[in-house]
RODO-2510 file (C-alpha; in nm, 4 decimals, decimal comma):
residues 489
     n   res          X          Y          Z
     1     x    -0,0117     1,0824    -2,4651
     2     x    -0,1545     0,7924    -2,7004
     3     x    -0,2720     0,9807    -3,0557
     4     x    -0,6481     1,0453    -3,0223
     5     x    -0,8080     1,1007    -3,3723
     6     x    -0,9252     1,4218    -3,4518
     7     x    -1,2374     1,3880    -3,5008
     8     x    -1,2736     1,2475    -3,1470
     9     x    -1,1376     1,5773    -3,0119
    10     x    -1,4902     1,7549    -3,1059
    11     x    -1,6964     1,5652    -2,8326
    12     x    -1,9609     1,7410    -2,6736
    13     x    -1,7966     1,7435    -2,3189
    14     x    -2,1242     1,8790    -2,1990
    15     x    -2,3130     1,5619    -2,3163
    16     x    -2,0809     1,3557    -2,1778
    17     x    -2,1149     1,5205    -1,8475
    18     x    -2,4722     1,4263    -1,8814
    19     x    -2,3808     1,0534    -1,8948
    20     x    -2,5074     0,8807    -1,5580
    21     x    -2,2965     0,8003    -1,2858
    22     x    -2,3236     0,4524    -1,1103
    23     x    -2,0969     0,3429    -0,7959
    24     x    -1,9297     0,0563    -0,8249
    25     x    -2,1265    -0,2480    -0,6954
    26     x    -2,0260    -0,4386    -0,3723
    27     x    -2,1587    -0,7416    -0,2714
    28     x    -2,4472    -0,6931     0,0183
    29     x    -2,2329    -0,6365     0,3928
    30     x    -2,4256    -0,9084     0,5108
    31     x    -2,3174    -1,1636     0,2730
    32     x    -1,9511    -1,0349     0,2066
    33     x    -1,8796    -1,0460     0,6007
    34     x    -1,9419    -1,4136     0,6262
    35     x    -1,5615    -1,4000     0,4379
    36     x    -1,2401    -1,2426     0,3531
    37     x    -1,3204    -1,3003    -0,0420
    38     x    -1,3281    -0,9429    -0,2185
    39     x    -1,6018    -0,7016    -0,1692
    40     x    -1,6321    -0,5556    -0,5081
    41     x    -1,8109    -0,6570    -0,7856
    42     x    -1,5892    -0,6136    -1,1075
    43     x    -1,7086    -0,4328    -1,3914
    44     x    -1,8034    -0,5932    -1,6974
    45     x    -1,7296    -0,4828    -2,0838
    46     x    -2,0466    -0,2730    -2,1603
    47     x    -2,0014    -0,1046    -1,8209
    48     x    -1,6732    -0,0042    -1,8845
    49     x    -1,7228     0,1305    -2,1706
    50     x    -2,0067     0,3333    -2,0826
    51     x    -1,7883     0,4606    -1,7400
    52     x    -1,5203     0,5503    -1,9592
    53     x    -1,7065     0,7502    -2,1907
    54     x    -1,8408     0,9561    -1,8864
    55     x    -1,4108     1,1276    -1,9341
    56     x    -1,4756     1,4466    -2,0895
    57     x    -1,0581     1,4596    -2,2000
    58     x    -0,9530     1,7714    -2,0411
    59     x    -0,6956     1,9656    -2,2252
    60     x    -0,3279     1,9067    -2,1194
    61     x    -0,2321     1,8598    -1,8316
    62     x    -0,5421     1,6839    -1,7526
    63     x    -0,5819     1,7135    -1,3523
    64     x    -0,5742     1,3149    -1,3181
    65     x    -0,2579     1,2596    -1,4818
    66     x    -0,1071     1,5400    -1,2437
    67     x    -0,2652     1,3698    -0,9515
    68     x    -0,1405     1,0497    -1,0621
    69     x     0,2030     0,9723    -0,9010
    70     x     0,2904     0,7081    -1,1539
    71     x     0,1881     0,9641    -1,4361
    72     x    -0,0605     0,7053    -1,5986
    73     x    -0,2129     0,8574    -1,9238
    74     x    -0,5572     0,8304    -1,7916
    75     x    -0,7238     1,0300    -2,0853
    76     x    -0,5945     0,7898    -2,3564
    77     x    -0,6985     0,4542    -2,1468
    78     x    -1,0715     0,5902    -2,1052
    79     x    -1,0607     0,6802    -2,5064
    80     x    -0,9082     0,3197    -2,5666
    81     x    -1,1504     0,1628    -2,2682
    82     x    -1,4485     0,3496    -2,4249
    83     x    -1,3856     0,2106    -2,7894
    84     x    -1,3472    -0,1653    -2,6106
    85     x    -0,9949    -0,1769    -2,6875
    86     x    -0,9103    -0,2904    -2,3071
    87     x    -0,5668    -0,4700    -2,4367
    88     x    -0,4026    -0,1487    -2,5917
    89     x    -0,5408     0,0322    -2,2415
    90     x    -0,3966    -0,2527    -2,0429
    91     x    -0,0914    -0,2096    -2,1813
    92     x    -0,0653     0,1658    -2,1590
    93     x    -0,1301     0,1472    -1,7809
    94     x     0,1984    -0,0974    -1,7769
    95     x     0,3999     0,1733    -1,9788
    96     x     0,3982     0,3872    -1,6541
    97     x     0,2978     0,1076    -1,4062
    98     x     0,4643    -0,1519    -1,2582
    99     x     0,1808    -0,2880    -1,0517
   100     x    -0,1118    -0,1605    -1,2484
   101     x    -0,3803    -0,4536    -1,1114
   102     x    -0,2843    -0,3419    -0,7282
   103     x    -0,2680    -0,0208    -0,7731
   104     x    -0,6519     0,0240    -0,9632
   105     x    -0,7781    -0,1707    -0,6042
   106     x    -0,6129    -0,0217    -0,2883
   107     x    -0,5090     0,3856    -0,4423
   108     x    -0,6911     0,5952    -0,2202
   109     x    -0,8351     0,7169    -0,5962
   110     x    -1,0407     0,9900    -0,4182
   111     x    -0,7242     1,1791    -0,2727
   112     x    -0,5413     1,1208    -0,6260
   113     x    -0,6965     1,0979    -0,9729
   114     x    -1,0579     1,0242    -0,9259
   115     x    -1,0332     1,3510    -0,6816
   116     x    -0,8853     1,5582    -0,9284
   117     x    -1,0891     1,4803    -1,1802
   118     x    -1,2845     1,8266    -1,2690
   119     x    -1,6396     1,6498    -1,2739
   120     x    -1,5934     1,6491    -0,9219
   121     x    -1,6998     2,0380    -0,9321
   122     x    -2,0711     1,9572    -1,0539
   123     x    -2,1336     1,5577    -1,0703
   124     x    -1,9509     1,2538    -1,0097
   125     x    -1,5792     1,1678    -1,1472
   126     x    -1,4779     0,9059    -1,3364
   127     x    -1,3692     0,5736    -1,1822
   128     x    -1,0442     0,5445    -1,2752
   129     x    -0,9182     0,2984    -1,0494
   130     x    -1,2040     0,0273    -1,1161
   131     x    -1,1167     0,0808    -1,4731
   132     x    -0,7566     0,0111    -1,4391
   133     x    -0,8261    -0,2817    -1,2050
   134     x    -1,0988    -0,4075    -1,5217
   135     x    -0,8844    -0,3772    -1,8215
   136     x    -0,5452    -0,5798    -1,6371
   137     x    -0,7732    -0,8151    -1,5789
   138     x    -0,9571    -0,8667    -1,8846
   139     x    -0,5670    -0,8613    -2,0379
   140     x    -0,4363    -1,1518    -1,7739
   141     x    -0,7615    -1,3531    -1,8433
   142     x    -0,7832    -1,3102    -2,2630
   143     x    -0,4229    -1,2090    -2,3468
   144     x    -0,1833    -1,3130    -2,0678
   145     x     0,1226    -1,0586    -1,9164
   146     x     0,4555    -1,1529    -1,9797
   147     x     0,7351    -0,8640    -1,8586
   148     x     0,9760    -0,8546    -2,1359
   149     x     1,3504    -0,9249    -2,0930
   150     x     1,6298    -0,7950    -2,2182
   151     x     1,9443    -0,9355    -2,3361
   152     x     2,1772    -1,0443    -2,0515
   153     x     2,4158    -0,7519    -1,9274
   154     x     2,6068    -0,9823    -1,6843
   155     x     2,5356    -0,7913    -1,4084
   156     x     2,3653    -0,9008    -1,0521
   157     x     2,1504    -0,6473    -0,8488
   158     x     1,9833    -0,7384    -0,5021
   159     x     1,6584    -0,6546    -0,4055
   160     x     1,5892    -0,6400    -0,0328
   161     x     1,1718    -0,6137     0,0275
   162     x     0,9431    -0,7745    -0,1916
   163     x     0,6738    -0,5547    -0,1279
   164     x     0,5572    -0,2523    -0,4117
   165     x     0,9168    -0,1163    -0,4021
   166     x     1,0934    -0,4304    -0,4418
   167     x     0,8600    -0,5945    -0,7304
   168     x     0,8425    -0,2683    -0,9271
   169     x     1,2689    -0,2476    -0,8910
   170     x     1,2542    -0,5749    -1,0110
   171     x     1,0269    -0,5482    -1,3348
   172     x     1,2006    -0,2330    -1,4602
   173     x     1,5850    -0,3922    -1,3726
   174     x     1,5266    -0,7618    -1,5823
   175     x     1,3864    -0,5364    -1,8832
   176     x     1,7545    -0,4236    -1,8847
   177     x     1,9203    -0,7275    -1,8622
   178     x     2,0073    -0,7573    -1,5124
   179     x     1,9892    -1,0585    -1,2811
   180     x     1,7645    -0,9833    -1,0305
   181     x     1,7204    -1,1907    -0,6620
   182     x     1,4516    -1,0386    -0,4136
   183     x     1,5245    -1,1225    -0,0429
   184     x     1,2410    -1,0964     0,2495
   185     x     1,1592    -1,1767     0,5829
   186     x     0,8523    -1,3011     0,5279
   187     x     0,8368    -1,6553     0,3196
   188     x     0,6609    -1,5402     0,0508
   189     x     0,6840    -1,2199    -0,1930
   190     x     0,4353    -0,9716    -0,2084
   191     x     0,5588    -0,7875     0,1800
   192     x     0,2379    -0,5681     0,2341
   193     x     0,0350    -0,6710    -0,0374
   194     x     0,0472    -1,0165     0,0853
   195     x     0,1411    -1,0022     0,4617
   196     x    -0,1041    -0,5899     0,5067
   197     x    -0,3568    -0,5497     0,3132
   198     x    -0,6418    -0,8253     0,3721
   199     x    -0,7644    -1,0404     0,0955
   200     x    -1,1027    -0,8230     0,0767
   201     x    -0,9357    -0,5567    -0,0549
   202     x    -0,6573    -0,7005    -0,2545
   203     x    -0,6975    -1,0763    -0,3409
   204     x    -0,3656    -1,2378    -0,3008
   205     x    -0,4386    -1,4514    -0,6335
   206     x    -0,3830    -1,0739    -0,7853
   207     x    -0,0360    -1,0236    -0,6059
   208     x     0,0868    -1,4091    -0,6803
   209     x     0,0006    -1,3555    -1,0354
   210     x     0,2080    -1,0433    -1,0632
   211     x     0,4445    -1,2109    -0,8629
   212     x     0,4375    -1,4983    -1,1452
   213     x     0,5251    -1,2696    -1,4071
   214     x     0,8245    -1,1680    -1,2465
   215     x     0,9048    -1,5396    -1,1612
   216     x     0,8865    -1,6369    -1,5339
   217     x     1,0967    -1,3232    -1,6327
   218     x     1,3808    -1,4447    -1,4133
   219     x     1,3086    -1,3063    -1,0803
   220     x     1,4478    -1,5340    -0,7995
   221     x     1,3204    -1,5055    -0,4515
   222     x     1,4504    -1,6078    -0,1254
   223     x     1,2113    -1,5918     0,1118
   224     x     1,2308    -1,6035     0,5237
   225     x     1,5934    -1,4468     0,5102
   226     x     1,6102    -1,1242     0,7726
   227     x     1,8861    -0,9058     0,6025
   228     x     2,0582    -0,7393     0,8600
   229     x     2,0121    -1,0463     1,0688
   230     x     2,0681    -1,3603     0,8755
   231     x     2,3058    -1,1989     0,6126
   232     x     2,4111    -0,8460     0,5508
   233     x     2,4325    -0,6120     0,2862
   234     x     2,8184    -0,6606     0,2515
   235     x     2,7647    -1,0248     0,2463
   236     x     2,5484    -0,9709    -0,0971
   237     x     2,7946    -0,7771    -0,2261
   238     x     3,0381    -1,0719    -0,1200
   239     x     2,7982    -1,3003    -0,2699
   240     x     2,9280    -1,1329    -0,5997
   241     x     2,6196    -0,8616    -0,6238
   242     x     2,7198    -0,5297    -0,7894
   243     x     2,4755    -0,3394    -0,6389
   244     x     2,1394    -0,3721    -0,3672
   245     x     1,8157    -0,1967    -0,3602
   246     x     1,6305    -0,1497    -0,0357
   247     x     1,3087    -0,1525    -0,0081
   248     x     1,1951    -0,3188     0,3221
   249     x     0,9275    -0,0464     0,4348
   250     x     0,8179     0,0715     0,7672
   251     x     0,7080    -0,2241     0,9418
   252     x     0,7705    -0,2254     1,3278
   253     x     0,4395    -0,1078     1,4736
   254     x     0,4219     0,2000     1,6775
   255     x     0,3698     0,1852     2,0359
   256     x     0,1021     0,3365     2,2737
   257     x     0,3062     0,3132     2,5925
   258     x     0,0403     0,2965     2,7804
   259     x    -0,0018     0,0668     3,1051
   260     x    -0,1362    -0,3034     3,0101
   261     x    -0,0041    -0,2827     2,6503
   262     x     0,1487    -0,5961     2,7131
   263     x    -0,1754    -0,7824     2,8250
   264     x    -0,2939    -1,0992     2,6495
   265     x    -0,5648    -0,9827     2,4420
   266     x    -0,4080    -0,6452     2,3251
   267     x    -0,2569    -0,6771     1,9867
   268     x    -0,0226    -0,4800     1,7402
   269     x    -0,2302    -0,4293     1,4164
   270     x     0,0309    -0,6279     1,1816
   271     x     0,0036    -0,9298     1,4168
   272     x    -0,3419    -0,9751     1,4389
   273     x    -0,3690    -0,8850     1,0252
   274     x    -0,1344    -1,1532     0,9276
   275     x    -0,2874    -1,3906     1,1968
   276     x    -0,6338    -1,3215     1,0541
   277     x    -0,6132    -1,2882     0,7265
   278     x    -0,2832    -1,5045     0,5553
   279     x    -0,2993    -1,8472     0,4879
   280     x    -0,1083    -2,0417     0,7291
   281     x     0,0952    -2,1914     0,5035
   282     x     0,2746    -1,8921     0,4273
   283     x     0,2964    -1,7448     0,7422
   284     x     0,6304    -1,8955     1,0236
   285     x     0,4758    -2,1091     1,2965
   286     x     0,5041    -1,8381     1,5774
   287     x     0,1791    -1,6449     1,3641
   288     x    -0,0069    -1,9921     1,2822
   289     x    -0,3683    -2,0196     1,3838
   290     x    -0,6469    -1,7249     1,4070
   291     x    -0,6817    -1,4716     1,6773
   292     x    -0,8877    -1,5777     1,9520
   293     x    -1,0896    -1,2719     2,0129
   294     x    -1,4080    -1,3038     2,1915
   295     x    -1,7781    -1,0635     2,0948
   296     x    -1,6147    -0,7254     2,1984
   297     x    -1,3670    -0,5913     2,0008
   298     x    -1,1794    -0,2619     2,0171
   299     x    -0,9262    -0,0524     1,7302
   300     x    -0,7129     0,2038     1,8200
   301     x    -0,6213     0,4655     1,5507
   302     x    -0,7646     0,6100     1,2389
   303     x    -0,5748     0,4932     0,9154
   304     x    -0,6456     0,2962     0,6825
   305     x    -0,4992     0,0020     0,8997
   306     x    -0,7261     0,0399     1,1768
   307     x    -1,0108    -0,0056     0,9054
   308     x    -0,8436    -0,3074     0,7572
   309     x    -0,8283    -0,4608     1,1729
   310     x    -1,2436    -0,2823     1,1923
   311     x    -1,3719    -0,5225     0,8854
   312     x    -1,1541    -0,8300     0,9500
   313     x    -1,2532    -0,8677     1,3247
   314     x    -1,6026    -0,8739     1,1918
   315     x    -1,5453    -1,1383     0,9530
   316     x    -1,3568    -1,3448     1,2453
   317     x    -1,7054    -1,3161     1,4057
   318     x    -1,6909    -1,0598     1,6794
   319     x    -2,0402    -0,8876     1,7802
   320     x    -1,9323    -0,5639     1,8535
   321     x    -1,6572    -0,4040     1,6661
   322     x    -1,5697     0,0032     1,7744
   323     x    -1,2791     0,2169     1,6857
   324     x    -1,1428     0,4820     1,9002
   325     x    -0,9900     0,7773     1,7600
   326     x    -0,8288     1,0548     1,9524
   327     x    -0,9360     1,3311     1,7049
   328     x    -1,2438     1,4088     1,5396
   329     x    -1,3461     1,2370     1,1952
   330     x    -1,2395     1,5290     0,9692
   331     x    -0,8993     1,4783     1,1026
   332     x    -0,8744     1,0550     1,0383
   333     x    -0,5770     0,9959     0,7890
   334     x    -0,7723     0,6940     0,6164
   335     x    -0,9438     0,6544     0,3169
   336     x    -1,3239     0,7534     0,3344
   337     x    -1,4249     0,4523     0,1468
   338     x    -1,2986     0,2340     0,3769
   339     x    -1,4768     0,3889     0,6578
   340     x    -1,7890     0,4053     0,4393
   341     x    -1,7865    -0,0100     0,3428
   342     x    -1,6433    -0,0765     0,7503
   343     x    -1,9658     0,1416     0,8824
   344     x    -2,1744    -0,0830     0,6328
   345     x    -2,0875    -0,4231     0,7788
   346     x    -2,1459    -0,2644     1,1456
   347     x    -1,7973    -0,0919     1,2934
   348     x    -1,8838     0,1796     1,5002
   349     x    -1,7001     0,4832     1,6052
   350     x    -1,5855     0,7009     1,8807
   351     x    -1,4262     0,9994     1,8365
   352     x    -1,2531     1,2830     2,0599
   353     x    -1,1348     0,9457     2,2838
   354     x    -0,8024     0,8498     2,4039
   355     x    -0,7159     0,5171     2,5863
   356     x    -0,5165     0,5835     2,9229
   357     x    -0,4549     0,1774     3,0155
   358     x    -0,5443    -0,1447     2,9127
   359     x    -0,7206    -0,3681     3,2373
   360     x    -0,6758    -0,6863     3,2989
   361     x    -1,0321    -0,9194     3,4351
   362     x    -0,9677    -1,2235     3,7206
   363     x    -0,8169    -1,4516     3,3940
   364     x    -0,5520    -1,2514     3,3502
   365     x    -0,6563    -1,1006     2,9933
   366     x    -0,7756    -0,7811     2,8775
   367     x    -1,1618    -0,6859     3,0210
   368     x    -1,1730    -0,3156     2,9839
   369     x    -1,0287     0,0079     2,8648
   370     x    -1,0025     0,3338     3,0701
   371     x    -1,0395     0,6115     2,8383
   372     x    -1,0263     0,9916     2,8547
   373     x    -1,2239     1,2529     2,6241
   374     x    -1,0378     1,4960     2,4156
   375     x    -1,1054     1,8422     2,2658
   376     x    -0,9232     1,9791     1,9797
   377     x    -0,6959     2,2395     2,0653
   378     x    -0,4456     2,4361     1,8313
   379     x    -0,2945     2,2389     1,5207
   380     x     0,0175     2,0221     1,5358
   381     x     0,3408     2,0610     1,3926
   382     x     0,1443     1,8894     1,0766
   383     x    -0,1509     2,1480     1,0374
   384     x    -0,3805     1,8971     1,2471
   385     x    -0,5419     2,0775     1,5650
   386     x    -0,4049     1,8982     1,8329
   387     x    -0,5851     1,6895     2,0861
   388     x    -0,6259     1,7869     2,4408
   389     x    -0,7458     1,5707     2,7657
   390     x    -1,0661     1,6869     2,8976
   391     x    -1,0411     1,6794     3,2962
   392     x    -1,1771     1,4514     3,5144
   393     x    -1,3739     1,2552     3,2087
   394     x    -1,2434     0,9652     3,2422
   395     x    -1,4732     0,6489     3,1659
   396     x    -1,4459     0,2674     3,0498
   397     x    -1,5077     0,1068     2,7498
   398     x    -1,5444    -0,3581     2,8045
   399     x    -1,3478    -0,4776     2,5289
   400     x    -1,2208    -0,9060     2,4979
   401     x    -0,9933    -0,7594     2,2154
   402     x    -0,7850    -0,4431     2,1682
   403     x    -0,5920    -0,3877     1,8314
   404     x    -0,3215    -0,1115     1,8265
   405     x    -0,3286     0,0635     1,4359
   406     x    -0,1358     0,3400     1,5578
   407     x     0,1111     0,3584     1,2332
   408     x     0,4589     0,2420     1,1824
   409     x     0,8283     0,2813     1,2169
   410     x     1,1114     0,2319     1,0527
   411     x     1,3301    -0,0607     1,1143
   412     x     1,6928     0,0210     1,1999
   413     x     1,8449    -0,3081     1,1340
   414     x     1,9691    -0,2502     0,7906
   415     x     2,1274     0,0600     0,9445
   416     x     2,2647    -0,0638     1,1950
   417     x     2,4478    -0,3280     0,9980
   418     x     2,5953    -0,1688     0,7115
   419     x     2,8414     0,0399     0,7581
   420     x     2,8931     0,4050     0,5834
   421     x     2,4995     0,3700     0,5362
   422     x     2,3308     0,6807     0,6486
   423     x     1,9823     0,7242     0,8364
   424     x     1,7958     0,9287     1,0672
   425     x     1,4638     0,9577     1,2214
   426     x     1,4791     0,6306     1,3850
   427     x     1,6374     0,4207     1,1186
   428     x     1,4895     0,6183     0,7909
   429     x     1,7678     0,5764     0,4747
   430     x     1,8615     0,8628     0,3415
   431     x     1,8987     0,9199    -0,0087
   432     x     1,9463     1,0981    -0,3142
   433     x     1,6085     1,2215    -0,4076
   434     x     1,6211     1,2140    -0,8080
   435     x     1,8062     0,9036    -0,7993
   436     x     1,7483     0,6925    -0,4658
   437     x     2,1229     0,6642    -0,4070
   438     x     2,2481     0,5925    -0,0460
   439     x     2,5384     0,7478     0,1162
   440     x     2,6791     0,3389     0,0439
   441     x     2,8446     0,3217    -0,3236
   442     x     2,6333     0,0878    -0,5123
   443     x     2,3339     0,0686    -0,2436
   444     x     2,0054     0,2770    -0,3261
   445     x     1,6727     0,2930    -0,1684
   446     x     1,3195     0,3697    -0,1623
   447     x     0,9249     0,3251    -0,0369
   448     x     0,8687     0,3479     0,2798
   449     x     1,1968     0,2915     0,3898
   450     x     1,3285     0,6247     0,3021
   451     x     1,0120     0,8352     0,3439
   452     x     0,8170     0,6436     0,6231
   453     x     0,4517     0,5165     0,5804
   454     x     0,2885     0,5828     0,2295
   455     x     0,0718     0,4703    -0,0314
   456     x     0,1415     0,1851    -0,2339
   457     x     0,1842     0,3881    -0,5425
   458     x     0,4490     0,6141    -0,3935
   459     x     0,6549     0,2987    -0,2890
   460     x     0,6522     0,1569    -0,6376
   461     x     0,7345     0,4281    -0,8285
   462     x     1,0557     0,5086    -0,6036
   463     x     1,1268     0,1332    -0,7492
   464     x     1,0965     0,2399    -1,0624
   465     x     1,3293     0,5197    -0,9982
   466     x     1,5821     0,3670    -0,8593
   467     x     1,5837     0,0817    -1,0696
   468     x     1,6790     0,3564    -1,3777
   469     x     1,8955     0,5243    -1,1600
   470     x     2,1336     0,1490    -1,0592
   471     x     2,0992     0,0459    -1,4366
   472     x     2,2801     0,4025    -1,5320
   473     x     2,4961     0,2906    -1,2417
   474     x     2,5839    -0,0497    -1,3631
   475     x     2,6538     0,0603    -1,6936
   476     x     2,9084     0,2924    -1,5462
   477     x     3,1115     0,1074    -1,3155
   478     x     3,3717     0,3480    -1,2895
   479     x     3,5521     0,3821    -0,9462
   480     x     3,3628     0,6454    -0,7416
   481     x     3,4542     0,7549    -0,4080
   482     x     3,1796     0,9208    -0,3070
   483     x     2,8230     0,8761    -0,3643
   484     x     2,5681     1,1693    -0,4200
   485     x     2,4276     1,1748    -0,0599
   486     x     2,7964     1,1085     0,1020
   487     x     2,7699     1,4436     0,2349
   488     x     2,4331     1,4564     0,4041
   489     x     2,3364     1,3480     0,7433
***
């Protein structure tokens, strides 16, 4: 914790709960779905200021910096914030942070800090995360970021993913010294920040920026390289690497297996994202050129993907934009305020409904979905009740435009290709817990990749982890024959 003075330990927490509450301010959902430029209105100083003097500093542990998985120190920023000393709060959010600016945007805040916070239990909580995405950007626009670097150790690590895990492995490794070069797929950095998440949510000019800072600390990139496919792991370690950090995600979309899946018209949700909202320029040729997708538009799923596929097929024009969800809304793994601003610019929903096959009209494309009502039956392996056909209520729903957000899997490839590397549950890494290590001497891991589809937040601070964990390793060097996971399966 920052040092508070004392005298600023007597507040009246009682008048400070008494301090209004405002939302934060979105531009009107008629206006903001005319384009993919970001919904929210930013804070400015005096409103800051007066939202973080609503924190009434709960004693140690304060709830939000339990609920935090980065461990911000959310009590000293809103003191700092409150006094107008945004710089010194910006830079305690990057003590703990490695992507500070993303993270205040897309953290479901409601499920961690903001819904911890203990005004919850009589008025509204803090906003944490608009306060962290105003003060790194009152720093980047007054101040500048630079990520410091420290002297050269002589050592190479490899970075494989440049999305949250990658970027935050990255920043923490060329603070020690290290040479650092980030390989991806894709031909720019950012993986889901740039390539998921759509620009009214996370402006990309937020990501490149970050992505800058790296750049000017010494990050290389090479972009549109497929590692397990266009060169291995052993090949970096060839290539004179001394060890490789992978952090590639979970991004092959899940299947429905259902008949017609295959129909033109029916897309995967990462697909018709990328198509819809990347510029072109960054994207390979086979994904140039916006999704032709007619007035009636239907999502499949209820995370915070389908909601991303709900507000971008509006923007790209469509009519009549409805998501189906097999369960009932209580049981809908995304984030409420994305269902909130998607309802706003005129998604619908249907609930307790389960598409049986996609149906093909006299040109070949999609025209209509049979569907079958559900009723919730006893809860899943996960706690959820478990949804169960209703019989004989079968019925159609006319749709130009089907989008699949049904969540995502691992991909094996990396598995497959380098040997001694251990997975399971379809191509998951395993690894050391505390320290990301592989079953592979001098290969670690983390994100999504090892725990399958997460927040953000969780991805990069398993970078940060694991970049601690392969500097200790580096510094080492000593022959090892076995790593810490060798023995699990």
């Amino acid at each position: 914790m920052q040092s508070i003075p004392s005298e600023f330990l007597a507040i009246d927490r009682k008048a400070r709960a008494r301090l209004p509450y405002q939302e934060i301010d979105h531009r009107a959902p008629q206006v903001r779905i005319c384009d993919f430029d970001d919904v929210v209105i930013p804070l400015d100083e005096e409103r800051a200021m007066l939202e973080a003097s609503r924190c009434i500093h709960c004693p140690d542990p304060a709830p939000c910096v339990e609920a935090c998985p980065t461990h911000n120190d959310i009590p000293s920023a809103m003191w700092l914030i409150e006094q107008g000393k945004f710089l010194e709060a910006a830079q305690l959010y990057r003590q703990t942070s490695s992507l500070p600016e993303v993270c205040g945007r897309v953290c479901p805040h409601e499920q961690l800090c903001q819904g911890s916070c203990v005004r919850n239990h009589n008025h509204e909580p803090v906003l944490t995360g608009a306060l962290e995405a105003f003060v790194t950007d009152y720093e980047r626009k007054v101040h500048g970021v630079q990520v410091p670097v420290g002297e050269p150790s002589g050592y190479r690590v490899a970075i494989v993913g440049a999305g949250p895990a990658g970027l935050a492995c990255a920043e923490q490794l060329v603070q020690k010294g290290h040479q650092v070069t980030i390989y991806d797929a894709k031909p720019a950095p950012g993986g889901l920040l740039t390539y998921g998440i759509p620009n009214f949510k996370l402006p990309k000019n937020v990501v490149f920026a970050r992505w800058q800072d790296l750049q000017a600390a010494g990050v290389e990139f090479v972009g549109s390289t497929y590692v397990g496919k266009d060169i291995t792991i052993d090949e970096l370690f060839a290539n004179g690497f001394q060890a490789v950090f992978i952090g590639v995600g979970a991004g092959i979309d899940a299947p429905m297996e259902v008949p017609g899946e295959d129909l033109p018209g029916v897309y995967k949700a990462t697909e018709f994202l990328i198509r819809a909202n990347v510029n072109p320029e960054l994207l390979p040729e086979n994904l140039r050129g916006l999704p032709d997708i007619g007035c009636k538009v239907v999502v499949i799923g209820g995370g915070d993907t389908a909601s991303d596929c709900l507000r971008s097929a509006l923007r790209l024009g469509a009519k009549e934009v409805t998501c189906l969800y097999r369960r009932t809304e209580k049981e809908m793994p995304g984030g409420r305020k994305d269902r909130k601003l998607a309802r706003e610019e005129g998604a619908q929903y249907q609930f307790l409904t389960q598409p049986v096959q996609f149906i093909a009209g006299e040109n070949g494309r999609l025209a209509k979905i049979e569907c079958i009502r559900m009723e919730l039956g006893e809860p899943d392996a996960k706690g959820r009740r478990k949804p169960v056909p209703v019989e004989g209520s079968n019925f159609f729903v006319e749709a130009d435009t089907a989008i699949l957000a049904l969540g995502y899997w691992p991909d094996p490839v990396i598995g497959d290709t380098t040997p001694e590397l251990k997975t399971h549950k379809y191509g998951l890494i395993i690894t050391d817990k505390k320290s990301g290590a592989t079953s592979r001497l001098g290969v670690f891991a983390g994100g999504d990749a090892v725990t399958g589809p997460d927040l953000v937040v969780t991805a990069m601070v398993a970078g940060r982890q694991a970049a601690a964990s392969i500097h200790e390793y580096l510094q080492s060097l000593e022959p090892q024959t076995e790593s810490p996971v060798a023995a699990l399966a």
